[in-house]
N, C-alpha and C positions, 0 to 999 in steps of 0.2 A: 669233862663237864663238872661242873659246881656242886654240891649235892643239890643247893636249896633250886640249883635250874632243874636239875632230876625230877624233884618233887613238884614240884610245879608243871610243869611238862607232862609229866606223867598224869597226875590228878586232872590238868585240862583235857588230854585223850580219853579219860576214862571218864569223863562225867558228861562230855560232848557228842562224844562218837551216836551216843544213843538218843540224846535230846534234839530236834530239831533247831539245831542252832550252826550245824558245820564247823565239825571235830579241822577239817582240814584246815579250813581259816584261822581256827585260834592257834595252832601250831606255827602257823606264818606268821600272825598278826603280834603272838608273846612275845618272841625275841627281837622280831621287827620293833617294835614298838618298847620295850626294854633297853634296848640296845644289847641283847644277848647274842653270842656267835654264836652260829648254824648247830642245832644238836645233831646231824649228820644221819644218812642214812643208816648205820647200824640202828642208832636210837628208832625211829622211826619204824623199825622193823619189828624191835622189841614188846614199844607202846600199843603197837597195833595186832599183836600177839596177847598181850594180855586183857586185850579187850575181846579175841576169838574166845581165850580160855573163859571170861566172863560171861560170854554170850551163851557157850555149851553146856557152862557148870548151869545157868541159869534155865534152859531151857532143858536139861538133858532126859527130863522122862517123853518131854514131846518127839523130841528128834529118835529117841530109842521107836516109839509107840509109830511115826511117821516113817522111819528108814525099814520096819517090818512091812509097812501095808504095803510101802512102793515093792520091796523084793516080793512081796502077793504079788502085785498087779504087774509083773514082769513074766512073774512065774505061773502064770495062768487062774488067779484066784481071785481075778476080778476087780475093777476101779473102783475102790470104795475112795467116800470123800476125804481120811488119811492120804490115801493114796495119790488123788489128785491134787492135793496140798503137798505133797511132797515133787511132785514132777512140776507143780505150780512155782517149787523154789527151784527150782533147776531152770526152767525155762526164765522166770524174769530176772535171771543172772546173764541171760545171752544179751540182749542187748548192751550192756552196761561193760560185757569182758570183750565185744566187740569195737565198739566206741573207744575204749581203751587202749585197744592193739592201733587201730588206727588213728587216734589221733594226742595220745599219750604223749610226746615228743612237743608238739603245737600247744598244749595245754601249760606243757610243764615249762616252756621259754613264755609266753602271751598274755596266758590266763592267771595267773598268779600274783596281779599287782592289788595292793590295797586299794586301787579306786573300783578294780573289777569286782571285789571280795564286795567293796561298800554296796556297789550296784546290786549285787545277785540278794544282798542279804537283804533289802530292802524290797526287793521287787520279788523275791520268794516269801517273803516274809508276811506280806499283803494276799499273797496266794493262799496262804496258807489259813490266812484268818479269814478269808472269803469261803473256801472249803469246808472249816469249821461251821462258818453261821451258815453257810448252806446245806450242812450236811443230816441225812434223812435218821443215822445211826441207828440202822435196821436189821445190818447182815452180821456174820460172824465172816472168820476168815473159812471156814469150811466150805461157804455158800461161793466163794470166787470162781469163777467159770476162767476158761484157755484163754478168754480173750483179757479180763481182767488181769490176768496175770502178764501178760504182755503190755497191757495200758501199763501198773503198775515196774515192772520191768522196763517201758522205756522213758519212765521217770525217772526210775535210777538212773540211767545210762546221762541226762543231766548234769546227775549229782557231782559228776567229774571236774563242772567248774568248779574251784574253789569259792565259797561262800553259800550255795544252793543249799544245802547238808541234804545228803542221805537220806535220813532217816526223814524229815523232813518234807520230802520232796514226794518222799514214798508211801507218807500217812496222809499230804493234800490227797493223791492219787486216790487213794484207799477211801479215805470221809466222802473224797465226790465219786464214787461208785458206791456210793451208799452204807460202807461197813462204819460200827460204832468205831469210838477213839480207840479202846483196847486193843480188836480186831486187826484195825489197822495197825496201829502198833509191833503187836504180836509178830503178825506178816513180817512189817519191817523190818525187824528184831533179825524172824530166821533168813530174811533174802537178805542179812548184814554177812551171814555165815561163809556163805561160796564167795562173797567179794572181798571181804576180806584177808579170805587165803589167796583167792588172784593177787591181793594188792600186793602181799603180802610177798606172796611169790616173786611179782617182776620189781619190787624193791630190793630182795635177795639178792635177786640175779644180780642187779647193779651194783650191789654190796662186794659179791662177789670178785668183779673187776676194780675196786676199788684200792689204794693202794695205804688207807689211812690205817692204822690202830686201831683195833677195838680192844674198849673197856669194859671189863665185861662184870663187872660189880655194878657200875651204871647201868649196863645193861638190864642186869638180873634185879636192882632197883626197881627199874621204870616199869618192866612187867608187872612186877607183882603189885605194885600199887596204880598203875593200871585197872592190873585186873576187880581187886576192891574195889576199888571207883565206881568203876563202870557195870560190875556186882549190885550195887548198892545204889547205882542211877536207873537200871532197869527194875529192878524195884520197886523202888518210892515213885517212876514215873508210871509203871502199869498200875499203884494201885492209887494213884492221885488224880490221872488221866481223866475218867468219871466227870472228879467233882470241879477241877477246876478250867479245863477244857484246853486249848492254845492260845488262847490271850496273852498269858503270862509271856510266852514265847516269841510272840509275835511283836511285841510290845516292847523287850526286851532286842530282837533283831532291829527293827526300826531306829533305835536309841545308838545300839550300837554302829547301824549304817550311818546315820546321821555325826556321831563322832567321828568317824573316819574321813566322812569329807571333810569335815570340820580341820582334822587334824593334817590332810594331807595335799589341800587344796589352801591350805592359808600360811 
């Protein structure tokens, strides 16, 4: 790969993955629309590694203070709301790693054309701003009940078309169950953590069998600036979140849907 495709690539996984815009799209839609060759599944392995390490360096006193209460509430010392926020991210990971196994194969030949990207970005993107102006912004993530977290979890499971995003999909979810922007956020942030080492994992695997070259200075490129990226978008988006709401986002998704028909329809 090129460095300046490196860079690029890398800085779009890391500034995407977290913002409701679908980290997966722009990796299709860059080179597609560039005319750049396929950055291959090693890359893809890498970028999305270095937006794990971002996500943990970022969260890491939660997840310490959350992985304690859950070993309590295993260990006989009772379901404190730590506790149920932590089995909350385990369980709205089931649906999503479920969906995956079974229809991963159907997604990755069907779902991946820029007219499907344009549709989902547009028609989630409109979800998303209706959620927003509906939303009551009452709860924190602590207040989520088993069933939220499963509504929330089979939003994700979704996010597997390409265009939907993730994160996205899983703060509509969040805003119409009543949590403020952060909250939901926050949530979607830690339920990025177990899907992303799935993804992580069964792109491995296929790495694995593969019989191409890897470069591993590209590689070790795209992580770390990755990682920054997406350091530095979770950030600036929890502490912006507040004041400027999902408009921007939303607004932004629409423009983009709209150039892609534009681009691939004419």
């Amino acid at each position: 790969m090129e460095t300046a495709h490196i860079i690029w690539l890398a800085l779009v996984q890391g500034l995407t993955e977290f913002l409701p815009v679908s980290s997966s799209a722009h990796l299709i839609l860059v080179p597609n629309l560039l005319g750049w060759p396929d950055q291959g599944l090693a890359f893809d392995v890498a970028v999305h590694l270095g937006t794990l390490i971002a996500v943990v360096a970022f969260f890491r006193h939660d997840i310490v203070k959350l992985f304690l209460a859950w070993i309590g509430s295993i260990s006989g010392k009772g379901m404190s709301a730590e506790a149920r926020l932590a089995w909350g991210v385990i369980v709205g990971t089931i649906p999503a790693g479920l969906v995956g196994l079974l229809f991963k194969d159907y997604i990755e030949v069907y779902l991946r054309s820029p007219l499907v990207i344009a549709t989902t970005t547009i028609i989630f993107g409109l979800l998303l701003w209706f959620a927003d102006k509906r939303a009551k912004l009452k709860r924190d993530e602590l207040s989520l009940s088993w069933q939220d977290f499963l509504v929330i979890g089979g939003a994700q499971a979704i996010a597997l078309i390409p265009g939907t995003s993730r994160s996205g999909i899983t703060i509509t979810a969040g805003l119409l169950l009543g949590l403020t922007r952060e909250a939901a956020a926050r949530y979607s942030f830690l339920l990025s953590i177990p899907i992303i080492v799935l993804s992580g994992l069964g792109v491995t695997g296929d790495l694995v069998k593969s019989p191409d070259p890897v470069d591993w200075n590209a590689l070790l490129l795209g992580t770390v600036l990755a990682a920054i990226s997406a350091f530095a978008c979770i950030h600036f988006f929890l502490s912006w979140i507040n004041r400027i709401g999902m408009l921007p986002f939303v607004i932004y998704r629409l423009l983009l849907g709209a150039f892609l028909f534009f681009v691939f329809l004419t």
